[in-house]
C-alpha positions as CSV (number, residue, x, y, z in Angstrom):
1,X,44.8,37.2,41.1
2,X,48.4,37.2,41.2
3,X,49.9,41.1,41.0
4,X,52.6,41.1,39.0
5,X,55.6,43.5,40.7
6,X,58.4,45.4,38.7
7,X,61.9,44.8,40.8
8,X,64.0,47.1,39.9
9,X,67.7,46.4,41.0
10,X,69.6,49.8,41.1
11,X,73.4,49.1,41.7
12,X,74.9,50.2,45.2
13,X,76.3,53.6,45.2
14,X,80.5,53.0,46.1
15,X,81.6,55.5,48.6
16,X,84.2,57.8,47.7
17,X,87.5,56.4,48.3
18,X,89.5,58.3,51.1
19,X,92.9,58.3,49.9
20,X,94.4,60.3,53.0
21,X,93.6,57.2,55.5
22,X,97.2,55.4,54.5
23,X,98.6,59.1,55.6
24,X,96.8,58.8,59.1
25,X,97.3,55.7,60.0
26,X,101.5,56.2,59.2
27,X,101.4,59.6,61.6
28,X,99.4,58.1,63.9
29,X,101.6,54.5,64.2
30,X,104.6,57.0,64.4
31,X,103.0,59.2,67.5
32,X,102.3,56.5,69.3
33,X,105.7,55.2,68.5
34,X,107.4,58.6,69.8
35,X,105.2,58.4,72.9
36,X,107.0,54.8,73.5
37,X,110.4,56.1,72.8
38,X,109.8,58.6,75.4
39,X,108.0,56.7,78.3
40,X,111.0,53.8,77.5
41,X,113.4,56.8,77.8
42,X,112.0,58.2,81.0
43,X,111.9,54.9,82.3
44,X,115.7,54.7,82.0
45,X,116.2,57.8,83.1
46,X,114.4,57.3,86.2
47,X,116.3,54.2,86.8
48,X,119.7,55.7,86.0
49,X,119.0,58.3,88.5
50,X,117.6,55.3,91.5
51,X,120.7,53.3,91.0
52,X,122.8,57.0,92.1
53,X,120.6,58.3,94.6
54,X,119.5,54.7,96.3
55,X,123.5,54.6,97.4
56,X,123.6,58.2,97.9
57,X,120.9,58.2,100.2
58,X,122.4,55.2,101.9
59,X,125.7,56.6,102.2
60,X,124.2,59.6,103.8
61,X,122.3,57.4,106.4
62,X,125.4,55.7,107.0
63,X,127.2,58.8,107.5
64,X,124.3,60.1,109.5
65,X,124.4,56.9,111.7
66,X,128.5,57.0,111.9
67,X,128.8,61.1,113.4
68,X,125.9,59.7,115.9
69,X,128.2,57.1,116.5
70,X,131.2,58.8,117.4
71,X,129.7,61.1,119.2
72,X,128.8,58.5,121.8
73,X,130.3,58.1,124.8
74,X,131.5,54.3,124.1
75,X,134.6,55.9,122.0
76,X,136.3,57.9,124.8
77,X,139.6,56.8,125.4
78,X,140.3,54.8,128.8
79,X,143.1,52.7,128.0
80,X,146.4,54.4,126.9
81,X,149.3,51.7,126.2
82,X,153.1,53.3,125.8
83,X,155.7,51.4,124.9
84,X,159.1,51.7,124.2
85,X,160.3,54.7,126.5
86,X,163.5,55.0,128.0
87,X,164.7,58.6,128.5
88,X,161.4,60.3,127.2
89,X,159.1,60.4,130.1
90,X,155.8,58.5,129.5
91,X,153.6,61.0,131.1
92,X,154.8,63.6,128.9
93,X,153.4,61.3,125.8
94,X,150.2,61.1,127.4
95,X,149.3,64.4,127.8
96,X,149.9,65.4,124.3
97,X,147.7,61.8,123.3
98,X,144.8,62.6,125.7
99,X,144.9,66.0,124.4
100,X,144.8,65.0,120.7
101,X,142.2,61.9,121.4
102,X,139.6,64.5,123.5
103,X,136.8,64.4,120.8
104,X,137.0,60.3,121.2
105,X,139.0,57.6,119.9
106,X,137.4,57.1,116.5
107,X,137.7,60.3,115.3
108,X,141.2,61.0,116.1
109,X,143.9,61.7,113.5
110,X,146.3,59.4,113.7
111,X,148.8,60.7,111.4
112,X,148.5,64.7,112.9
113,X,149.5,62.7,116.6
114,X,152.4,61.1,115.0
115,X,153.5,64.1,113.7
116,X,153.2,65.8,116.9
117,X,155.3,63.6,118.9
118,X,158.0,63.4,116.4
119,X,158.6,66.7,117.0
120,X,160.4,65.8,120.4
121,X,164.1,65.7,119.6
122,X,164.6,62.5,121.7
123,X,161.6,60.8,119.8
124,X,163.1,58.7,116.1
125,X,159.7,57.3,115.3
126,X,156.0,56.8,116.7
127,X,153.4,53.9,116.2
128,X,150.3,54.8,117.0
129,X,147.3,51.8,116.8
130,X,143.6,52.7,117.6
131,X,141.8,49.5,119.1
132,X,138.1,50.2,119.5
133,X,136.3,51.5,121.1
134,X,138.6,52.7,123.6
135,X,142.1,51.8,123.1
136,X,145.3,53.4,122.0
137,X,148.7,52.0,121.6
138,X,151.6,54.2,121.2
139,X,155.1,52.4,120.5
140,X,158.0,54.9,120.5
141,X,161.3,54.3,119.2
142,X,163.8,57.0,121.0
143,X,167.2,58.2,119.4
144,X,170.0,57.1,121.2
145,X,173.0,59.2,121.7
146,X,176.5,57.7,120.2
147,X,178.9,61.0,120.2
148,X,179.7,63.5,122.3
149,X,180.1,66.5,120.7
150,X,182.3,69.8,121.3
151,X,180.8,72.8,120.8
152,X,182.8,76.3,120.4
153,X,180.4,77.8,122.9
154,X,178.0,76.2,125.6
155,X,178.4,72.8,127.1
156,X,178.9,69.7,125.2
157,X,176.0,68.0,123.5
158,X,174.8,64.1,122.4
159,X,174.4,63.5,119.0
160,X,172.6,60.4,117.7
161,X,173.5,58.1,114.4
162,X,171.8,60.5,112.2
163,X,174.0,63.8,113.6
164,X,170.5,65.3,115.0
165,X,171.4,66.8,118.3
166,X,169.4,65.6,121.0
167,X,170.4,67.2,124.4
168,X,173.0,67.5,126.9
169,X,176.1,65.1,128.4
170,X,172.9,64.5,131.1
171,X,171.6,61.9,128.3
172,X,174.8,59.6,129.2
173,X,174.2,59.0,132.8
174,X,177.0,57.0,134.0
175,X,178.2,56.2,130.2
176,X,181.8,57.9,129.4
177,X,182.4,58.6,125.6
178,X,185.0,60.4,124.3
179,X,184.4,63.8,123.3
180,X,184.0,64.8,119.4
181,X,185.6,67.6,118.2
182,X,185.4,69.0,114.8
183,X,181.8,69.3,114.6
184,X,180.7,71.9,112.0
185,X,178.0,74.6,114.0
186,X,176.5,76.0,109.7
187,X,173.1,75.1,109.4
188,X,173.3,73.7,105.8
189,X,173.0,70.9,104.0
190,X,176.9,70.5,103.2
191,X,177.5,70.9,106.8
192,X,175.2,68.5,108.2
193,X,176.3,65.7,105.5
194,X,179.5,66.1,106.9
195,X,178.3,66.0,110.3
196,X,177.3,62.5,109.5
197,X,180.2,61.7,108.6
198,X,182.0,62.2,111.2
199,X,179.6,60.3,113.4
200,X,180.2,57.6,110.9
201,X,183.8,58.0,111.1
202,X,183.2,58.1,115.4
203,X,181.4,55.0,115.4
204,X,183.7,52.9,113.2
205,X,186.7,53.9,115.2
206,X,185.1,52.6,118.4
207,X,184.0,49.5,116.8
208,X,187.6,48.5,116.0
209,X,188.9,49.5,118.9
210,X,186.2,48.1,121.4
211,X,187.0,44.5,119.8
212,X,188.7,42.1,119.5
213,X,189.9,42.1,123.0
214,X,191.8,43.8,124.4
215,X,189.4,47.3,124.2
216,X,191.3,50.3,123.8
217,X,187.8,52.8,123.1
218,X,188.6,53.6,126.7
219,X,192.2,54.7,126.5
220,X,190.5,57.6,124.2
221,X,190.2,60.9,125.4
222,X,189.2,63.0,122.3
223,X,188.8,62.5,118.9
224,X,189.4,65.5,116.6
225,X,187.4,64.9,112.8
226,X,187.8,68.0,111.5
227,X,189.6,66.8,108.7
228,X,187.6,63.8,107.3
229,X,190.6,62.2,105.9
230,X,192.7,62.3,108.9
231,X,191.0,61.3,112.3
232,X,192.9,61.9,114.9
233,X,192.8,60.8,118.5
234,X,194.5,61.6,122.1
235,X,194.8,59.1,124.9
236,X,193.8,59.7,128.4
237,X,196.8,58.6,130.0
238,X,198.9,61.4,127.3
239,X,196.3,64.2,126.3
240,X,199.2,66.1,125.2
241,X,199.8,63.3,122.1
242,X,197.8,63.3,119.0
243,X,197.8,60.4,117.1
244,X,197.1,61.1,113.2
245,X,195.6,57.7,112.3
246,X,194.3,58.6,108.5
247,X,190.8,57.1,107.3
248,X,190.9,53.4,107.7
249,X,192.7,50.8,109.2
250,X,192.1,51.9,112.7
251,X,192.9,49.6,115.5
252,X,196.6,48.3,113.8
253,X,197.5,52.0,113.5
254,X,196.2,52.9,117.0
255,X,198.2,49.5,118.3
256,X,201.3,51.2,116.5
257,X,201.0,54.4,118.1
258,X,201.0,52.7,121.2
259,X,204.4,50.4,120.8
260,X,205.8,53.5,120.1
261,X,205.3,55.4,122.8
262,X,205.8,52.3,125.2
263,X,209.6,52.6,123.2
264,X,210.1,55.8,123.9
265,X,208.9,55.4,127.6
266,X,211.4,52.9,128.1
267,X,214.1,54.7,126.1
268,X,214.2,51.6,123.5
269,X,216.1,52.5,120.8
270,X,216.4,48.9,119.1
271,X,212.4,48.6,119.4
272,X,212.0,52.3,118.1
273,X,214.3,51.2,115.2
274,X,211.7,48.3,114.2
275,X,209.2,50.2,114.5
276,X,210.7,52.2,112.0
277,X,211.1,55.1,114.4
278,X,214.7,57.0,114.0
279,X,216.1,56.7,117.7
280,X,217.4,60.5,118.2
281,X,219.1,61.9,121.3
282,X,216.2,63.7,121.9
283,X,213.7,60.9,121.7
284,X,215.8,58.9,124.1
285,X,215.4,61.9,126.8
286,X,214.1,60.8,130.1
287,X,210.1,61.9,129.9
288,X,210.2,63.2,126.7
289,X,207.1,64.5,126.0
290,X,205.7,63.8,122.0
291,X,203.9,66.2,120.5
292,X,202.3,63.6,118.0
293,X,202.8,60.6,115.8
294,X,201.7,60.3,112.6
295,X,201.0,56.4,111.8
296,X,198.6,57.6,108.9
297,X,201.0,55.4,106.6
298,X,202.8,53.0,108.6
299,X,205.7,52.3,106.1
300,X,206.4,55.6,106.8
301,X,206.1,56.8,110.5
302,X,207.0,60.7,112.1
303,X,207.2,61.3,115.0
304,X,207.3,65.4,116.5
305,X,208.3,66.8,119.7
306,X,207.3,69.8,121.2
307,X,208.7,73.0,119.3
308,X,211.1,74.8,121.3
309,X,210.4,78.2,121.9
310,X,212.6,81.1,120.3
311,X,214.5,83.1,123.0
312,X,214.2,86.7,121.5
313,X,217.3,89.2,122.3
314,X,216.6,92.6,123.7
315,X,217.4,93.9,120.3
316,X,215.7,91.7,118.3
317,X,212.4,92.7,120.2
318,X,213.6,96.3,120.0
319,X,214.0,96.3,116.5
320,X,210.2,94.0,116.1
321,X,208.6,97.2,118.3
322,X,210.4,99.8,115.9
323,X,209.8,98.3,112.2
324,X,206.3,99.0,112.4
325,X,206.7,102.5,113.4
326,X,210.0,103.3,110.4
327,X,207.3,101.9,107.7
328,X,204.7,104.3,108.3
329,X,206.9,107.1,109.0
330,X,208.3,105.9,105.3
331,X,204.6,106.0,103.2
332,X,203.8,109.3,105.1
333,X,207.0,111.0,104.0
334,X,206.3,109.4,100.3
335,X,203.1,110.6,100.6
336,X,204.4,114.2,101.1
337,X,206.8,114.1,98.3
338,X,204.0,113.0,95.9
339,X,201.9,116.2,96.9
């Protein structure tokens, strides 16, 4: 018999709805977020700081490796090359290289050596090449002496083109220069720009007179530059003649000078009248001597002789002894009568 059943359908209970979920899942999304942020910043950062240290730690082995390297043996100087000497002795250059290249080739300072051997007043300029391992080339380039100077005390010493004193007559050897007087001893800069000068003035003077031929440089005895504007020479053959030959124009002037004391040698007066010479009774004297010509302008030429000396009386020189003595016999007694 068939049982007859009651269903009863009950609807389903709905849960609750959570209405904080949306707000979790947004903080969580943005943790995790923040978390990436900060692994991808660390990430960077640790990169960053590979890229420095990689190099850095590179650089250190390098450096490491390069102090082992010249600490070896294999950069000891054995081969010293000097070139270029001529009155500086070579063996004096090497002891102050080995000296300077003792902890090894490679680590040698290159521009302290230089530095060093410039020092040596012969000694213009230094080249100094390292060839590894164990090489060095020095090439020096030595000052050459062009004047000799006058001093007012002490022996006479060579100047180079500069006006840098560099030693003694010695430096000449066999070589004869005139001697160079006028040279200004004041250690300023005034005085040593006018020492130049004068070596200019030196050199330019031999130039036109060494050439064209015939040379007269060696006719020269002294040349006095004490006045820049005025160089004045004296011959060998006459030291007691100074020839004023101004500051240019050298070798026509000098040629001048020399007609005219080949007229007066021969007592020409027609020549000494081209020359533009007036031919006086003394000039025309059998060995006259001239006490200088001055061919600075030639349109206008003078010629001096030696001044005579006075001839002083017995009174004159009586009354020379006994001025002195009246005048301060005078302020004493007007010194009394003011008391």
């Amino acid at each position: 018999m068939p049982t007859h059943v009651n269903q009863v359908v009950v609807p389903r209970t709905r849960r609750a709805r959570d209405r904080r979920r949306p707000a979790r899942m947004v903080e969580t999304v943005a943790r995790e977020s923040d978390r990436r942020a900060e692994r991808l910043r660390l990430r960077k950062t640790l990169w960053g700081a590979s890229r420095i240290l990689i190099p850095l730690l590179g650089l250190g082995a390098l450096g490491l490796a390069a102090r082992a390297l010249m600490q070896t043996a294999a950069f000891e100087m054995k081969t010293l090359r000097i070139t270029g000497t001529a009155r500086v002795s070579a063996q004096e250059i090497e002891v102050i290289v080995r000296r300077a290249t003792s902890r090894g080739v490679l680590r040698t300072d290159l521009h302290t050596l230089r530095a060093e051997l410039r020092k040596h007043p012969l000694l213009k300029d230094v080249e100094i090449t390292r060839v590894l391992p164990d090489e060095v080339r020095v090439r020096v380039i030595e000052r050459t002496p062009v004047a000799l100077v006058a001093r007012n005390r002490g022996t006479p010493v060579c100047v180079d083109e500069e006006g840098v004193v560099i030693g003694d007559f010695h430096l000449l050897g066999s070589q004869m220069l005139p001697l160079l007087v006028g040279w200004s001893e004041e250690e300023s800069d005034l005085a040593a720009a006018e020492n130049r000068q004068r070596v200019a003035l030196y050199r330019q003077l031999q130039q036109e007179l060494s050439a064209p031929e015939p040379s007269y440089w060696d006719r020269v005895d002294q040349v006095n530059l004490r006045d820049l504007k005025n160089v004045t020479v004296n011959l060998t053959e006459s030291p007691m003649t100074w020839i004023h030959l101004g500051d240019r124009d050298f070798r026509r002037r000098f040629e001048l000078s020399l007609q005219i004391l080949s007229a007066v040698k021969k007592q020409d007066a027609a020549e000494l009248q081209r020359l533009g010479v007036a031919p006086t009774a003394e000039l025309l004297q059998e060995d006259v001597t001239i006490s200088y010509i001055d061919v600075s302008q030639p349109s206008r030429v003078v010629v001096r002789l030696p001044e005579r000396p006075r001839a002083v009386t017995p009174a004159r020189s009586r009354e020379a002894v006994e001025a002195p003595v009246r005048a301060r016999t005078r302020a004493r007694l007007h010194s009394t009568r003011a008391r």
